[in-house]
N, C-alpha and C positions, 0 to 999 in steps of 0.2 A: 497467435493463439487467442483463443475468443475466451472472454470471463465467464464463470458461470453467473447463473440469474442469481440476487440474493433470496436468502431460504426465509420466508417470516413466519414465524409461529405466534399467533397472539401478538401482542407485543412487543415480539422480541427480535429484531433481523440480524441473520448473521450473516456477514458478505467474507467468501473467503477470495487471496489474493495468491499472486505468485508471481515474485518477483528472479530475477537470474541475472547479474552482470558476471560475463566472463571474455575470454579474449585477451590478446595482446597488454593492450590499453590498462583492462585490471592488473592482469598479469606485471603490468611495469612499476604501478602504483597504487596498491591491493587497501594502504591504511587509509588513502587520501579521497580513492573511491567510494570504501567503503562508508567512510564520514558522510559522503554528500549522498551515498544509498540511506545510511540512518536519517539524515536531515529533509529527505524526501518524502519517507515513507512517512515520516513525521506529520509535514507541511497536511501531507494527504487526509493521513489518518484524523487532523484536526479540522479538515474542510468536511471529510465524511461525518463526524461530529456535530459539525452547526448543521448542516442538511438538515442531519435526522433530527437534532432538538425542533428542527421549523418545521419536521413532519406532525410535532406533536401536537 
């Protein structure tokens, strides 16, 4: 699945994301998963962060 472009207006960028774990795997251990889906999306969302502050 390809991202789309982010959208900037002015100042302001808004990047939208989509994430999806499912399957077996989840299906066998959905709270343990789901932890390390939070703790990623995390990691991300703070590297996307410093980016943008060194865009400015």
């Amino acid at each position: 699945m390809d991202s789309p472009a982010p959208l900037q207006t002015g100042s302001q960028v808004t990047v939208r994301t989509e994430e999806s774990w499912s399957g077996a795997p989840v299906d066998a251990a959905p709270q343990q998963l789901g932890q390390a889906l939070e703790q990623s999306l995390t990691a991300w969302l703070s590297c996307l962060k410093t980016r943008a502050e060194q865009a400015d």
